[in-house]
PyMOL CGO cylinders between C-alpha atoms (Angstrom):
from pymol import cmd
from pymol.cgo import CYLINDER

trace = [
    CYLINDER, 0.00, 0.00, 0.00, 1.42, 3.66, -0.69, 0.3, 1, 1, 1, 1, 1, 1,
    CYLINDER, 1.42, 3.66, -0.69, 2.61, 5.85, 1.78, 0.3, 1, 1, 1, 1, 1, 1,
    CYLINDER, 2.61, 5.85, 1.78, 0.33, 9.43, 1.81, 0.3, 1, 1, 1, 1, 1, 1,
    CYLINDER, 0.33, 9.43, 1.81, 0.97, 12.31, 3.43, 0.3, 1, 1, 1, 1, 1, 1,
    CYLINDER, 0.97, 12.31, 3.43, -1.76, 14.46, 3.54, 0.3, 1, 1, 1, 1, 1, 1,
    CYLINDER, -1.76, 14.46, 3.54, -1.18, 18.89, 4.32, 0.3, 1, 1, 1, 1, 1, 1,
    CYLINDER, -1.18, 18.89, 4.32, -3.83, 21.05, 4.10, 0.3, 1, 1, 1, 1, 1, 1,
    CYLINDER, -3.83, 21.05, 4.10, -3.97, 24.94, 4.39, 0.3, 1, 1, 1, 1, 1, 1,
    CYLINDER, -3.97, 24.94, 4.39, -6.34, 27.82, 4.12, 0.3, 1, 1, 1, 1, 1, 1,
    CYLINDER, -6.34, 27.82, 4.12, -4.91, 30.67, 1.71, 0.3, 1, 1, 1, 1, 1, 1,
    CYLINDER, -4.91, 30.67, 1.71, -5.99, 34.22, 0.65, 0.3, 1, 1, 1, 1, 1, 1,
    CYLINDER, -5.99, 34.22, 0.65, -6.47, 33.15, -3.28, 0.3, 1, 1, 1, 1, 1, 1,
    CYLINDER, -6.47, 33.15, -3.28, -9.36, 32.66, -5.43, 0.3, 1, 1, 1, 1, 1, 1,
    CYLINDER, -9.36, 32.66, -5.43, -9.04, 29.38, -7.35, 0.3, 1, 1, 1, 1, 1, 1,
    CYLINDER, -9.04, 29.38, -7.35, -8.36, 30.34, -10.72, 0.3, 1, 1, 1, 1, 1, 1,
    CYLINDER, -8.36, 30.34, -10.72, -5.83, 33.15, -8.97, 0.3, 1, 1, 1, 1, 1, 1,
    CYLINDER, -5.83, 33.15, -8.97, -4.05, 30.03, -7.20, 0.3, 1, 1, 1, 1, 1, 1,
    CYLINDER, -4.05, 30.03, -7.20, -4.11, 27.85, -10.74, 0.3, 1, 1, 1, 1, 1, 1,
    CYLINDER, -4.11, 27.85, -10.74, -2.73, 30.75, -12.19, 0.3, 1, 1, 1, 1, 1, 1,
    CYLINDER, -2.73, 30.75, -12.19, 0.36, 31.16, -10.32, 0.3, 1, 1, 1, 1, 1, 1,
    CYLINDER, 0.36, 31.16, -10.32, 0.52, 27.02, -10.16, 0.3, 1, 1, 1, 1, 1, 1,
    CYLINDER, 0.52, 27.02, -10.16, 0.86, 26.94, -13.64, 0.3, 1, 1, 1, 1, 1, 1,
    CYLINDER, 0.86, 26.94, -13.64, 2.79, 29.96, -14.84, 0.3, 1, 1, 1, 1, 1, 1,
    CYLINDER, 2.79, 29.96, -14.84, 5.91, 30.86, -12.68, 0.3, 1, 1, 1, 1, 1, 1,
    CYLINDER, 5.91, 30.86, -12.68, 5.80, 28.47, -10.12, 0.3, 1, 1, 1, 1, 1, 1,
    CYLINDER, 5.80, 28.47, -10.12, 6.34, 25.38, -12.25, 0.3, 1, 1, 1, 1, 1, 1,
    CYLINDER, 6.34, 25.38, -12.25, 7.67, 27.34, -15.06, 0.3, 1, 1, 1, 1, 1, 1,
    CYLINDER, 7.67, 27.34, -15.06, 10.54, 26.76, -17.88, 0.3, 1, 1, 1, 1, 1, 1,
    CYLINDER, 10.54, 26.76, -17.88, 13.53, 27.67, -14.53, 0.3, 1, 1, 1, 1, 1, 1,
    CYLINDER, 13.53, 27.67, -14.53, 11.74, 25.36, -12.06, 0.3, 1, 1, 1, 1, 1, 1,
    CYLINDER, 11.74, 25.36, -12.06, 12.19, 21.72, -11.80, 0.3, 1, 1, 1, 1, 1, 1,
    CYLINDER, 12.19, 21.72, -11.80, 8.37, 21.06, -10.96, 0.3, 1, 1, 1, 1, 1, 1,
    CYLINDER, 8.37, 21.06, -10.96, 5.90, 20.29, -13.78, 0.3, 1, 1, 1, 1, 1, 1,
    CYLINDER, 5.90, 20.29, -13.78, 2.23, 20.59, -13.25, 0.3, 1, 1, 1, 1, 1, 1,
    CYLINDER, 2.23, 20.59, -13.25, -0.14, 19.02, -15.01, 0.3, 1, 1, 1, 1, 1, 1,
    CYLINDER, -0.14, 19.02, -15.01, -4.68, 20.09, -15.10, 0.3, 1, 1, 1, 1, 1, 1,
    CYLINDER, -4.68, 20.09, -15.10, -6.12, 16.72, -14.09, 0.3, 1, 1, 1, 1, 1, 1,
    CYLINDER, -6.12, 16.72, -14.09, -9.80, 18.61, -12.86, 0.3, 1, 1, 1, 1, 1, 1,
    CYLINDER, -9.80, 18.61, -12.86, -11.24, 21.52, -12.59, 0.3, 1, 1, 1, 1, 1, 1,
    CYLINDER, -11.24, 21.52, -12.59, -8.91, 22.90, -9.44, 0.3, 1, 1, 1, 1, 1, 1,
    CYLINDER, -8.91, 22.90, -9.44, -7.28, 19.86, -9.04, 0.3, 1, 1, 1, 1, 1, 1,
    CYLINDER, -7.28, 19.86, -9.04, -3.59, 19.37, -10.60, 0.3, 1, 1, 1, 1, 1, 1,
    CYLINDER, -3.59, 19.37, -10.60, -1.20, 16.87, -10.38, 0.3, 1, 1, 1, 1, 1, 1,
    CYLINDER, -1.20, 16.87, -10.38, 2.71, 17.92, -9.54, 0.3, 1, 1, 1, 1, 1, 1,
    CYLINDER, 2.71, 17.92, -9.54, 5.65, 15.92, -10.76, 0.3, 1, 1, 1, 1, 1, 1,
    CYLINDER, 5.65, 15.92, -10.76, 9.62, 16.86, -10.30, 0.3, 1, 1, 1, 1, 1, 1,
    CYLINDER, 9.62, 16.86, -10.30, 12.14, 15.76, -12.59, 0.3, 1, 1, 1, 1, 1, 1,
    CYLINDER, 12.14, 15.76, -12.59, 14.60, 13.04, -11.98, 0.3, 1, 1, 1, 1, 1, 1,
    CYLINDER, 14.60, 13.04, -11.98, 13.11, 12.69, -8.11, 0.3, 1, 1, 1, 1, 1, 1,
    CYLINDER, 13.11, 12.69, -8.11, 10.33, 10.05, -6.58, 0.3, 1, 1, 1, 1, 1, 1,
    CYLINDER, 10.33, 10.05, -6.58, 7.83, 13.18, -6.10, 0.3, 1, 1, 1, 1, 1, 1,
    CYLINDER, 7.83, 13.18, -6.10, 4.38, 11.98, -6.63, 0.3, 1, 1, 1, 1, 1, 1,
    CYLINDER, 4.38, 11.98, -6.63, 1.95, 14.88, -5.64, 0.3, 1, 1, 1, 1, 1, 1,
    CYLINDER, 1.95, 14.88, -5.64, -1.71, 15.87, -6.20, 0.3, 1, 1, 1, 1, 1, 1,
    CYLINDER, -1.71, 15.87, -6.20, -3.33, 19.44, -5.34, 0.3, 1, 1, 1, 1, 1, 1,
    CYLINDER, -3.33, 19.44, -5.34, -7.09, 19.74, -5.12, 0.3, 1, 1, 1, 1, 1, 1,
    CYLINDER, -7.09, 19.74, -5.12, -8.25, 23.39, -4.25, 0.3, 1, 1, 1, 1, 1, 1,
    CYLINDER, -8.25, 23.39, -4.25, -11.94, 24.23, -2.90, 0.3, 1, 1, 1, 1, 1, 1,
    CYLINDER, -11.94, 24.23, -2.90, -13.44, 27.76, -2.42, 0.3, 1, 1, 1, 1, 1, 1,
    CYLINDER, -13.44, 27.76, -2.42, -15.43, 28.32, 0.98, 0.3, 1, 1, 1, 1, 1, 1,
    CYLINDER, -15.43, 28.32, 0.98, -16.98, 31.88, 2.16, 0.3, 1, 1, 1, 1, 1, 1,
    CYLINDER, -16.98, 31.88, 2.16, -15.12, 35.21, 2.13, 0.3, 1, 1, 1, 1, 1, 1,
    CYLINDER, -15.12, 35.21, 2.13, -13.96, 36.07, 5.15, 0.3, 1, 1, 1, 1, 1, 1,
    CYLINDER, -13.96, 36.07, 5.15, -15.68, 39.74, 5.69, 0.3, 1, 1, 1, 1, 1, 1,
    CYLINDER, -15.68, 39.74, 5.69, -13.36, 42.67, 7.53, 0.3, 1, 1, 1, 1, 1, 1,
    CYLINDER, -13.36, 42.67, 7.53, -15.69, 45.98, 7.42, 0.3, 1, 1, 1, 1, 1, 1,
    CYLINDER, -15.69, 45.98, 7.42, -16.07, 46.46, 3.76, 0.3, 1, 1, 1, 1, 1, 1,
    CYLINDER, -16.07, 46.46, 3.76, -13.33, 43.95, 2.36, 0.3, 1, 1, 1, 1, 1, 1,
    CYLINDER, -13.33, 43.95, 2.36, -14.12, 40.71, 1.47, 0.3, 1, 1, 1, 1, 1, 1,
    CYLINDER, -14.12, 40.71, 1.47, -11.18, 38.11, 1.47, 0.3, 1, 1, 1, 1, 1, 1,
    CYLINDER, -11.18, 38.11, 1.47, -11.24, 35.15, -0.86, 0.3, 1, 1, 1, 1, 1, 1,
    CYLINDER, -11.24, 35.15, -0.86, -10.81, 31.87, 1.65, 0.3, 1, 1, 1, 1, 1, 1,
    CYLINDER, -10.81, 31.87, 1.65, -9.25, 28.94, -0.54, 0.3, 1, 1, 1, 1, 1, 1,
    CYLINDER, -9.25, 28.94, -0.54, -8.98, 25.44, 1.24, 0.3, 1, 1, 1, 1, 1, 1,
    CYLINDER, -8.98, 25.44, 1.24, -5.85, 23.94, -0.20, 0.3, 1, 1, 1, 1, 1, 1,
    CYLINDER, -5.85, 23.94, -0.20, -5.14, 19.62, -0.11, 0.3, 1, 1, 1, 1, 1, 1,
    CYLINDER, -5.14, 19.62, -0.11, -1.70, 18.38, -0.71, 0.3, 1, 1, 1, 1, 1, 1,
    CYLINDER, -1.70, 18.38, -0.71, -1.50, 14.59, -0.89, 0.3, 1, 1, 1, 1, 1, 1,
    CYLINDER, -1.50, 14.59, -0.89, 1.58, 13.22, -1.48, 0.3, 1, 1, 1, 1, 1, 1,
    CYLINDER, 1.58, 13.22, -1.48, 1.98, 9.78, -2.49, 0.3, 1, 1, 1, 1, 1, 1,
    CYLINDER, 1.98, 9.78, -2.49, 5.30, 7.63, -1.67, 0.3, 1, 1, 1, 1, 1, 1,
    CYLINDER, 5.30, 7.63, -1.67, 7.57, 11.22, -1.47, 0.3, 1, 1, 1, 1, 1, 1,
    CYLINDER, 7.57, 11.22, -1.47, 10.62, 11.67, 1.23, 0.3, 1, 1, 1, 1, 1, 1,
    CYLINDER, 10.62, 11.67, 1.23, 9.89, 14.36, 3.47, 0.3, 1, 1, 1, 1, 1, 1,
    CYLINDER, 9.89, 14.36, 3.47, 13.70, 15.86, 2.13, 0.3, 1, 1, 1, 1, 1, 1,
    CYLINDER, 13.70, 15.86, 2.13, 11.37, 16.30, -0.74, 0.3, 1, 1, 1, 1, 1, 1,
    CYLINDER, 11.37, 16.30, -0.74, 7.84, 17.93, 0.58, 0.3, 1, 1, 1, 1, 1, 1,
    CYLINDER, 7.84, 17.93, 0.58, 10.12, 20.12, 2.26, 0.3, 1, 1, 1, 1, 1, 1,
    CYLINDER, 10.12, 20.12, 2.26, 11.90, 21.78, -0.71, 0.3, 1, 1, 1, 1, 1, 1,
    CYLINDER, 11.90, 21.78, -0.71, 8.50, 21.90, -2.62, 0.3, 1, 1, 1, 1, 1, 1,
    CYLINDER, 8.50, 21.90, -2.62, 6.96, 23.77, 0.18, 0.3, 1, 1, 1, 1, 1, 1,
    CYLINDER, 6.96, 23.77, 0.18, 9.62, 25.68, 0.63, 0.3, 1, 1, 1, 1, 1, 1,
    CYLINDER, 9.62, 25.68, 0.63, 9.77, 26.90, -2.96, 0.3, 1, 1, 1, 1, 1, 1,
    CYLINDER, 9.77, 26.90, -2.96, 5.64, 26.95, -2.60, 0.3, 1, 1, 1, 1, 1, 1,
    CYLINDER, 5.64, 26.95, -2.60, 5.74, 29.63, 0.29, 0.3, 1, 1, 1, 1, 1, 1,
    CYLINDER, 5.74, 29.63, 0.29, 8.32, 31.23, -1.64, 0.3, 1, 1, 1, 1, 1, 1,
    CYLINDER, 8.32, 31.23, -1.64, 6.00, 31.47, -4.78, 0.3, 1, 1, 1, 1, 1, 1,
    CYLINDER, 6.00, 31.47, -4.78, 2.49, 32.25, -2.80, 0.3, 1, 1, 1, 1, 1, 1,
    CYLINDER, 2.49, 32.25, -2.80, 3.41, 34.70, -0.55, 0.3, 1, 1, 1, 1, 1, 1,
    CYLINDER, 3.41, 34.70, -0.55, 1.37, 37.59, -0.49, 0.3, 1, 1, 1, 1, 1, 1,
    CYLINDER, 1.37, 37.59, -0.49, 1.68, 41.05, 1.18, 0.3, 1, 1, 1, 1, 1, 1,
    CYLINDER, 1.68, 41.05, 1.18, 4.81, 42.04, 3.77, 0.3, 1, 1, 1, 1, 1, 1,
    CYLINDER, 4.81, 42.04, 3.77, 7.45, 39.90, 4.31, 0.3, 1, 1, 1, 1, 1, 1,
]
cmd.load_cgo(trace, "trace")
């Protein structure tokens, strides 16, 4: 039976936003990651010459209301299947690095 790891986070992206950014410079022609559109909001995350076996699946739930603004609310599901931790780390690493928003 594989080994999953499952990670999930809440993020301040609207799906498409979060697709966007998943496919274009995140796993772009520099970076060793390549993403693939399995579902709508769902992709599938490969990395080249490495054991990395990874599937994203992205669901929208409520804004979350501050006075006037309303901030998108994404529910984000990493499940990695048979990956080394050495591994999820760098990719979340890079991840953060990529989907930061704001200060820093």
């Amino acid at each position: 039976m594989p080994d999953e790891t499952l990670v999930e986070y809440e993020m301040g992206y609207a799906a498409d936003e979060f697709g966007n950014v998943l496919n274009g410079p995140f796993s772009g022609d520099k970076s060793s990651y390549r993403c693939k559109q399995i579902g709508r909001h769902h992709w599938s995350v490969e990395q080249s010459g490495e054991s990395f076996i990874l599937a994203i699946m992205v669901t929208e739930k409520p804004p979350r209301k501050l006075g006037l603004f309303k901030l998108p609310v994404l529910q984000v599901k990493f499940s990695f299947t048979d990956t080394d931790a050495v591994l999820r780390d760098r990719f979340f690493h890079r991840f953060h690095q990529y989907f930061h928003k704001g200060g820093g």
